[in-house]
LUMLUM-741910 format. One record per residue (C-alpha): residue in three letters; x, y, z. Coordinates in steps of 0.02 Angstrom, whole numbers, plus 32768, in hexadecimal, padded with zeros to 4 digits. Layout:
residues N
ALAXYZ...
***
This chain:
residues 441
UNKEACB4E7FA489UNKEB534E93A4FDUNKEBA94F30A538UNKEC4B4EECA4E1UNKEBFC4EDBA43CUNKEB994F85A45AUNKEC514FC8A450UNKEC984F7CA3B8UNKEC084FF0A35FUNKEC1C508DA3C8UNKECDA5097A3DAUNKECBE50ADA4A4UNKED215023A504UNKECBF4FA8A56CUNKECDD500DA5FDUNKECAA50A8A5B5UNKEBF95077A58AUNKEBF0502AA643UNKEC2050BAA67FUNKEBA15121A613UNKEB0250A9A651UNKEB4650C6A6F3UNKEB445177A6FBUNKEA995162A69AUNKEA4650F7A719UNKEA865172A7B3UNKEA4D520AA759UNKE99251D9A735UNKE9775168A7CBUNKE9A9520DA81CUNKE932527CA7A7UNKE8A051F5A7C3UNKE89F520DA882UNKE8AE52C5A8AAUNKE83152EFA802UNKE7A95271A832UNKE792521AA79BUNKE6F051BEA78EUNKE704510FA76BUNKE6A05109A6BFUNKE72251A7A677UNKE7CE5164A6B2UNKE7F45105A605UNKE7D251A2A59FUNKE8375221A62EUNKE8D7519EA624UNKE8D15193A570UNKE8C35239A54FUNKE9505263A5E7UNKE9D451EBA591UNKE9A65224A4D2UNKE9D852D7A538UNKEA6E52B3A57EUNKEABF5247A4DDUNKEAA152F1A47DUNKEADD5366A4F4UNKEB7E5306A50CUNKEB7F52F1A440UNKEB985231A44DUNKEB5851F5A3BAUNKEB315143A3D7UNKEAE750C5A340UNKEA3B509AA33DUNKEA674FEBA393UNKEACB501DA40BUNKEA5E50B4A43CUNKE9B35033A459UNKEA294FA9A4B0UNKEA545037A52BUNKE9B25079A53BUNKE9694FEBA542UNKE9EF4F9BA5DBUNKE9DC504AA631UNKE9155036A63CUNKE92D4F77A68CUNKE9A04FADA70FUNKE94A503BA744UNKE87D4FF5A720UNKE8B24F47A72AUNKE92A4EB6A749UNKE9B94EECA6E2UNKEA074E79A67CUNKE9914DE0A6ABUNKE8ED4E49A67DUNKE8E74DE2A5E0UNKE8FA4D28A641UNKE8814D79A6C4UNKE8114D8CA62AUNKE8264CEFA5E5UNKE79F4C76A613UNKE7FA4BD4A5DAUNKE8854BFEA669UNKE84F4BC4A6FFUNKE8F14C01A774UNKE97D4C74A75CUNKEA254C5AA7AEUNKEAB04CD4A7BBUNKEB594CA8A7EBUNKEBB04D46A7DCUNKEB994DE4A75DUNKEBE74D83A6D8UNKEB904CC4A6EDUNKEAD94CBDA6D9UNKEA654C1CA6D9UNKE9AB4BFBA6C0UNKE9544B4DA6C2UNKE8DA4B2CA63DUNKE85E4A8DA624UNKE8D74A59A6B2UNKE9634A53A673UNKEA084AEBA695UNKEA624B46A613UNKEAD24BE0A615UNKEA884C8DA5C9UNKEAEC4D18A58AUNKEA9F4D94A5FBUNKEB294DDEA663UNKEB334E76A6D6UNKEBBF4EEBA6CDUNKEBFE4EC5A77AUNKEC0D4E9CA82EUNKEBB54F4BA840UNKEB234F3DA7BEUNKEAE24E9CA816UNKEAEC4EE6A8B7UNKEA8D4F82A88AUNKEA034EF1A840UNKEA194E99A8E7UNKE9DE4F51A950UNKE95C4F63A8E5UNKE9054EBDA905UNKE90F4EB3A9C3UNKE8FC4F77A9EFUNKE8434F91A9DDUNKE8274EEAAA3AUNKE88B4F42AAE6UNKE91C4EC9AAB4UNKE9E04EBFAA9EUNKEA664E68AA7EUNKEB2A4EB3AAA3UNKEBCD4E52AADDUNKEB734E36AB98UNKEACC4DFBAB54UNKEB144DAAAAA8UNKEA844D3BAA7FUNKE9CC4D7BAA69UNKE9184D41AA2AUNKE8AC4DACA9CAUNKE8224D8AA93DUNKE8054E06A8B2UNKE75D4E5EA878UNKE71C4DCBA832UNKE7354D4BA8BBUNKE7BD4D0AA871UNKE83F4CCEA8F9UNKE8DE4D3AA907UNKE98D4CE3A978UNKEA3C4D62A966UNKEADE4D40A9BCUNKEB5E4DB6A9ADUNKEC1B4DCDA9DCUNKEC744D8DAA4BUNKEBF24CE6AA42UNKEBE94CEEA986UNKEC9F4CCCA952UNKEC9A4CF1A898UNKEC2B4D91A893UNKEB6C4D9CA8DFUNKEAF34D0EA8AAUNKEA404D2CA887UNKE9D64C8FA871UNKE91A4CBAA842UNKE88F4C31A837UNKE8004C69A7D5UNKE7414C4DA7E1UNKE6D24C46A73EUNKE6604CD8A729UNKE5DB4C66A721UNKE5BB4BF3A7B4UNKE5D14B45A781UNKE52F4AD8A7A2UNKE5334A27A7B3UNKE4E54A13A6F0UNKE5B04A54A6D5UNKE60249C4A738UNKE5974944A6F6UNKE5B64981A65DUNKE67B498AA680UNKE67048DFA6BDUNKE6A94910A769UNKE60948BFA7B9UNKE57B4842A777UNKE4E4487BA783UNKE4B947E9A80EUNKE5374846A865UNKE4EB48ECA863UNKE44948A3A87AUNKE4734844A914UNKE4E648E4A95FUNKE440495FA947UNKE3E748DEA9BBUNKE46E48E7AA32UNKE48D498CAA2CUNKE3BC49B8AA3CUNKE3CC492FAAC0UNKE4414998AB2EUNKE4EA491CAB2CUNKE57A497AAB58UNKE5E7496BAAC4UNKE6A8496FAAC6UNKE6EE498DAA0EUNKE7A6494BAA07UNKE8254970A979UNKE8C349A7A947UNKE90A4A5DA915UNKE8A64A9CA880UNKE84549E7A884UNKE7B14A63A881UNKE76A4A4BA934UNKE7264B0CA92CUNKE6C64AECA891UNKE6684A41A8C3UNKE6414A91A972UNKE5F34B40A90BUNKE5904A9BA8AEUNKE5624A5BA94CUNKE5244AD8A9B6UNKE4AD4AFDA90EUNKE4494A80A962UNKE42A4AE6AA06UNKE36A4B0FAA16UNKE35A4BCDA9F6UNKE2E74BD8AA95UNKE3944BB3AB00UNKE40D4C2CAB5EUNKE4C04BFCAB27UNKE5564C48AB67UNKE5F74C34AAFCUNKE6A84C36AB51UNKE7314C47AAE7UNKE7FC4C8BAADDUNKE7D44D00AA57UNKE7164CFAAA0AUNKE7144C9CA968UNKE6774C2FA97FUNKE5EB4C60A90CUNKE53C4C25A94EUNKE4BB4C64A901UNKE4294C54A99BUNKE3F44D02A9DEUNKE41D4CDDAA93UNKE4C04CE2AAAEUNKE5284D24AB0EUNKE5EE4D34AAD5UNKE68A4D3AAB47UNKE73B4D42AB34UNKE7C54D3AABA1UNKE8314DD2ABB2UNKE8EF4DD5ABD0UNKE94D4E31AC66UNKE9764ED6AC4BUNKEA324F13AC55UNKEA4F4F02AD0DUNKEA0D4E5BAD0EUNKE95D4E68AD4CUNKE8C24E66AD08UNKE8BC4DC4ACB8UNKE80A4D5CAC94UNKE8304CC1AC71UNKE7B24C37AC1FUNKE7AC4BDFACBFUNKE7704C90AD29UNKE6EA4C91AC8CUNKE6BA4BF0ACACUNKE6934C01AD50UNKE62B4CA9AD37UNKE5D14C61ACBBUNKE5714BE8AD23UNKE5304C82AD82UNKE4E44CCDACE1UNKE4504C3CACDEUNKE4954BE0AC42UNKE4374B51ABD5UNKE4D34B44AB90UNKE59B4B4DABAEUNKE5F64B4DAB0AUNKE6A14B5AAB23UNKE7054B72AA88UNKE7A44B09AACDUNKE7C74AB2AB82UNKE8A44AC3AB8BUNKE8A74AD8AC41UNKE85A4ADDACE6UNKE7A64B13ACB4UNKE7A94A58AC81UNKE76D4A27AD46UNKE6F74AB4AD43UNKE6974A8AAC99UNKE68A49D3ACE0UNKE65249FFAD78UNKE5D14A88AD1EUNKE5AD49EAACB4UNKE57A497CAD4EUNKE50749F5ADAAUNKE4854A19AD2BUNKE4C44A78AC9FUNKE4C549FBAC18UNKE4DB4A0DAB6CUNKE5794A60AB6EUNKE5FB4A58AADFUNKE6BE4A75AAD9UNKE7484A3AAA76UNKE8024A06AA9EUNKE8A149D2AA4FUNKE8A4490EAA3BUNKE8C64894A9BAUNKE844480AA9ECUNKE7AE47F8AA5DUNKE82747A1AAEAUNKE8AA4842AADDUNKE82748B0AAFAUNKE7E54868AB98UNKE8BA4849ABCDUNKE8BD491AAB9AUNKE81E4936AC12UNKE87A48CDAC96UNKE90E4929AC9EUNKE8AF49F9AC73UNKE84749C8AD20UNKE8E949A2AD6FUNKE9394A67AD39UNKE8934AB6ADA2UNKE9154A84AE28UNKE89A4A0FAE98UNKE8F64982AED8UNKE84D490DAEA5UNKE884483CAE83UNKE87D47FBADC3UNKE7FC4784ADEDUNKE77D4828AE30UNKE7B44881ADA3UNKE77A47ECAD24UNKE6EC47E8AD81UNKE6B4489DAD63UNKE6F7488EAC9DUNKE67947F0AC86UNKE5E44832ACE7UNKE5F848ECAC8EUNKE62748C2ABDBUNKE5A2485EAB75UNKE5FD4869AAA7UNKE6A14895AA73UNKE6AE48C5A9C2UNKE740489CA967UNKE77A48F4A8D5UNKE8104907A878UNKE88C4945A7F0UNKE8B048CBA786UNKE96248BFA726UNKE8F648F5A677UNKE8B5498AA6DFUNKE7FA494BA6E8UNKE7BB496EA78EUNKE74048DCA7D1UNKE6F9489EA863UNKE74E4803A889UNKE70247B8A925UNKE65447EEA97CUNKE66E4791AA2DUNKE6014778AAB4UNKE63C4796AB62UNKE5E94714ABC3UNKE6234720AC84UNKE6A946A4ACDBUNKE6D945FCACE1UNKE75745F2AD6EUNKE7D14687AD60UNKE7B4469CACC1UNKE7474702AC3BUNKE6C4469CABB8UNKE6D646D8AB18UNKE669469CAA86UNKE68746D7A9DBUNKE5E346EAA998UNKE62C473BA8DAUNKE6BC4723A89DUNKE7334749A80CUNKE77546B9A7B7UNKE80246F6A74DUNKE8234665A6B5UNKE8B246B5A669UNKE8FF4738A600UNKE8D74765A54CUNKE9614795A4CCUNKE94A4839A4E9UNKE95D4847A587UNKE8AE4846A5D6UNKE87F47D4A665UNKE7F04770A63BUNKE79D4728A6CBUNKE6CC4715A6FCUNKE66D475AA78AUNKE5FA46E2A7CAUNKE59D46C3A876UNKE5E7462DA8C2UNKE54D45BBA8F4UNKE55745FCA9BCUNKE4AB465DA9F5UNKE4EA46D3AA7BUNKE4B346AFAB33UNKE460475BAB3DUNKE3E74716AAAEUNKE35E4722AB36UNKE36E47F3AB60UNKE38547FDAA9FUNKE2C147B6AA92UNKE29247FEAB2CUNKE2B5489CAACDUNKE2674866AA36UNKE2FB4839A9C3UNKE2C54773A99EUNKE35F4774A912UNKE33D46D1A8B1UNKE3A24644A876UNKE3EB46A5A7DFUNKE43C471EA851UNKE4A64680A8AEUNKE4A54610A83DUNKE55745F4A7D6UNKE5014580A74DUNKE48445FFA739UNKE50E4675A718UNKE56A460FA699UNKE4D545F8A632UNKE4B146AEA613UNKE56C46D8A606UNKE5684649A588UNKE4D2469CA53AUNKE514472DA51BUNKE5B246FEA4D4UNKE56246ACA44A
***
């Protein structure tokens, strides 16, 4: 319930009962810290604190009213404040806020406003501080954006005044609790289970593997999938902004880039990580997104030995991500011709993986292509899955068919050299459109 209709039973104004969590909130986060509560007895101490200070300052507040602020007083100060609940909620999959006042989560895919609501400017601010401080982090009028991920791996982005015109923003994108597995995706219908058959192999096989998508297209979750399929007898060395990836091997060693402190300096940027990581004897390089320079440095890490490497990018299609590649080798600021820098793409990258939000809000993989080296001055592509959308339901859902699209790769050969001999029902579209048939009957 909100603070307005918390006051239509207490007689308090809106302001008043802001002003009372407020002075709430200050008081026991102040209490908490120079008393040394232990974790475990914090609910009990701030329960019985605030049942204290209603009776000593004779504010009689109904039942409702008294567990709504109890209840908004133990978020802010042992959780998330007013988007514990969403936080909580396992169907939401990201929380937007635009503002105290303007709150969105996407669920299944699909946005809708919530009536969660902060009390102002102020209160999201405080929520802000509280995210980024343990994590050496912050965010103020000279450093206005920031990245940050919360307990749970869940990734964290804030902007604040004078970026954020209409109050700060917090946009949160959450991971499930439990690691999806590729059994999930099949079963989602985001990938066949050709596909995932035929991406083990490669993956096993050592192809370095570029995953391409859009903004929440769910890049993150297919590469967590993906790197599943990394033998657990292999170093791997994970690069990311701020750590999100969840793989599962014991062997791995996690780094993050850090920001510059005040004056300026400082900074470690994924491109510096890069680098250093090819000094720490790596099997693998998984780098959790190429948007810059480190681009020339993971393809040249790609060409001298370490293969098996995985990233992911923003791109709409298989050809935009290698035109994206093009131009994030150009910002390392070498002066190199397109032609060299083709050649480098085509020799490094072996798959691109494809996947994408669709207008419905499924999440597939809509192309698995094949990069198979140059023809002139220009990149071979060979699409060797593909989505075939058919049309759109009454409801609104895309209806469409994954299906393999007749073409054997060219790296067929180190597949079997490796012992993957995939058979004809892995390639084969008729094959496909029997058992789809099948099992729609």
């Amino acid at each position: 319930m909100e603070l307005e209709k918390q006051g239509e039973h207490t007689g308090l104004s809106q302001a008043d009962l802001i002003r009372l969590k407020k002075y709430l909130i200050v008081n026991l986060k102040r209490a908490l810290e120079s008393e040394g509560i232990p974790a475990p007895q914090r609910e009990s101490f701030i329960t019985q604190r605030i049942h204290l200070v209603l009776e000593q300052a004779k504010l009689s507040l109904p039942e409702v009213a008294h567990n709504q602020i109890l209840e908004q007083v133990m978020n802010d100060l042992l959780g998330f404040g007013p988007i514990q609940d969403l936080l909580d909620d396992p169907e939401i999959s990201e929380i937007m806020v635009n503002g105290p006042k303007n709150i969105y989560v996407e669920r299944r895919g699909q946005l809708s406003r919530v009536d969660a609501a902060f009390d102002n400017d102020e209160h999201v601010l405080r929520l802000i501080e509280r995210i980024v401080q343990p994590l050496g982090r912050h965010v103020d009028a000279d450093s206005p954006t920031v990245d940050a991920r919360l307990p749970d791996g869940s990734r964290v982005n804030a902007v604040v005044s004078p970026v954020a015109i209409d109050g700060p923003s917090i946009t949160i994108r959450k991971f499930s609790k439990d690691k999806l597995q590729v059994a999930d995706l099949i079963r989602f219908g985001s990938l066949t289970e050709g596909m995932a058959e035929f991406l083990r192999a490669c993956v096993i096989t050592r192809f370095n593997i570029l995953i391409s998508g859009g903004t929440g297209s769910g890049k993150t979750t297919l590469l967590n999938v993906l790197s599943g399929y990394i033998p657990d007898n292999e170093r791997i060395i994970t690069i990311e902004d701020a750590a999100e990836l969840q793989l599962q091997q014991d062997h791995v060693m996690r780094m993050e880039t850090k920001a510059a402190n005040p004056e300026g300096r400082g900074a470690v940027t994924i491109r510096d990580l890069v680098r250093n990581s090819l000094r720490m004897r790596p099997d693998r390089i998984v780098v959790g997104e190429c948007r810059g320079g480190e681009a020339l440095d993971m393809l040249q890490a790609m060409n001298t030995g370490h293969d098996g490497s995985l990233t992911t990018l923003h791109a709409n299609a298989p050809r935009d991500a290698l035109a994206r590649l093009e131009t994030l080798v150009l910002m390392a600021g070498m002066e190199l011709p397109i032609k060299v820098i083709r050649q480098q793409i085509s020799s490094a990258v072996d798959l691109i993986v494809q996947i994408t939000r669709l207008k419905d809000g499924q999440r597939k993989v809509t192309a698995v292509t094949e990069v198979g080296g140059m023809e002139g001055e220009l990149i071979i592509l060979t699409d060797i899955f593909k989505f075939d959308q058919t049309g759109i339901a009454e409801d609104g859902k895309v209806m469409g068919m994954l299906k393999p699209t007749g073409i054997r790769p060219l790296f067929t050969p180190r597949l079997e050299a490796a012992g993957f001999k995939l058979g004809a029902g892995v390639f084969a579209p008729d094959l496909v459109d029997i058992k789809n048939a099948r099992t729609a009957r």
